[in-house]
Legacy VTK file of the C-alpha trace (Angstrom):
# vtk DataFile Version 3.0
C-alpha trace
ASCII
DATASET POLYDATA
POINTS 108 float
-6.985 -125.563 59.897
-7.278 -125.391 56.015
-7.261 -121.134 56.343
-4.205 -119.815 58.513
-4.277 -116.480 60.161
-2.655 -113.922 58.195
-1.308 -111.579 60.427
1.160 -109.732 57.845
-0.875 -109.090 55.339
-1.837 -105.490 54.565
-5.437 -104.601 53.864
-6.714 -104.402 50.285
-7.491 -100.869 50.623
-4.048 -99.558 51.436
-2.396 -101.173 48.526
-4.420 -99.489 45.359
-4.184 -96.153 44.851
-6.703 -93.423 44.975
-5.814 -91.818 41.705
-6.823 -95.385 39.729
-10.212 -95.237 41.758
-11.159 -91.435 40.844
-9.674 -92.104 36.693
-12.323 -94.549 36.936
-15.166 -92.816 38.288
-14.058 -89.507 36.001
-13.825 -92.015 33.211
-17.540 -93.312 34.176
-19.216 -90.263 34.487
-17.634 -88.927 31.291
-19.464 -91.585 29.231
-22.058 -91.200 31.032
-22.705 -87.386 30.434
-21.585 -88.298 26.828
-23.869 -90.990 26.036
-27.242 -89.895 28.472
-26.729 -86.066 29.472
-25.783 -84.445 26.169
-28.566 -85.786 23.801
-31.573 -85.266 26.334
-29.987 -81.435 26.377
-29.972 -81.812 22.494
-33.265 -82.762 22.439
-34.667 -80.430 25.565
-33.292 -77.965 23.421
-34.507 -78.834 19.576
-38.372 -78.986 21.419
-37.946 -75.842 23.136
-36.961 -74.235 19.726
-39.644 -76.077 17.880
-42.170 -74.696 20.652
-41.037 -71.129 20.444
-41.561 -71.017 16.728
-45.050 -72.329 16.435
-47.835 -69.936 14.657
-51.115 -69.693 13.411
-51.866 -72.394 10.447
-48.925 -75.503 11.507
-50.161 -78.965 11.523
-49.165 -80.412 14.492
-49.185 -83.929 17.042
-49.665 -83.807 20.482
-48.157 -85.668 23.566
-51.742 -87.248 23.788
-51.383 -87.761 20.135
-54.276 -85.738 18.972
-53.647 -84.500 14.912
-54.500 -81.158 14.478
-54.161 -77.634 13.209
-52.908 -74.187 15.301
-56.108 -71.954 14.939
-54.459 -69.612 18.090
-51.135 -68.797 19.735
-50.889 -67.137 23.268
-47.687 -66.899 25.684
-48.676 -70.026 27.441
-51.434 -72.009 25.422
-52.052 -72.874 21.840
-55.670 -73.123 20.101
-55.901 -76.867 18.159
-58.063 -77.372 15.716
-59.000 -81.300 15.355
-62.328 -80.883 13.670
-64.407 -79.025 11.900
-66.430 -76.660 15.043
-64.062 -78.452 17.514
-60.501 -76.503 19.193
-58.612 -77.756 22.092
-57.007 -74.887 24.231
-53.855 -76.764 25.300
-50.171 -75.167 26.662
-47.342 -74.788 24.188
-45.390 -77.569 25.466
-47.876 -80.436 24.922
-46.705 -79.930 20.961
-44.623 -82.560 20.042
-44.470 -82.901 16.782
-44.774 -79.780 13.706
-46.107 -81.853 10.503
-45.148 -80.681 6.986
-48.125 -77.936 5.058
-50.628 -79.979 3.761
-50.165 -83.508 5.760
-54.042 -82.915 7.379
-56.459 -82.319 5.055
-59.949 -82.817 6.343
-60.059 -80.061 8.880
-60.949 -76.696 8.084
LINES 1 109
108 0 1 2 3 4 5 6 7 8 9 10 11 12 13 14 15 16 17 18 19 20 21 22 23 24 25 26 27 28 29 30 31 32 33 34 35 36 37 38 39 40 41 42 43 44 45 46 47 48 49 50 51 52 53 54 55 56 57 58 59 60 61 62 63 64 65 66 67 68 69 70 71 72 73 74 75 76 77 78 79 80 81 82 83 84 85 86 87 88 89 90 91 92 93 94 95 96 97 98 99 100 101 102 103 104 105 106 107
């Protein structure tokens, strides 16, 4: 009674257009790849630099957040020095931080 049947009406679907649908979706994933995909590349790529170049003597952080200082560099693994008698063996990629020369200065 208070809803009639609408027998002429024409679904939803047919009346939009596809092109306004798939602007929007290009439109989303553009700001999406903008504002999420491009600076984790930027960054995946500033760490992967940063890891290639460490050597003997930098002061570094870890990912566990240990302090230390690179006593040896292989392919795969890097030799920390966190105290004085005491190295970690630890891979490359568990670097996350180089500190300036001179920010430790109570190990070795």
């Amino acid at each position: 009674m208070l809803i009639s049947p609408a027998w002429a009406q024409t679904p939803a679907a047919a009346q939009g257009g596809g092109i306004e649908s798939m602007l929007l979706i290009l439109a989303m994933f553009a700001v999406l790849y903008f504002l999420m995909i491009r600076p984790q590349m930027k960054r995946a790529k500033e760490h992967k630099t940063m890891v290639d170049g460490l050597q003997k003597g930098d002061e570094v952080i870890t990912a566990g957040g240990i302090l230390g200082r690179i006593t040896k560099v292989d392919d795969q693994y890097v030799t920390v020095g966190v105290a004085e008698g005491v190295e970690l063996q630890m891979q490359r990629h568990a670097v996350q931080t180089v500190l300036p020369k001179g920010t430790i200065k109570t190990i070795q």
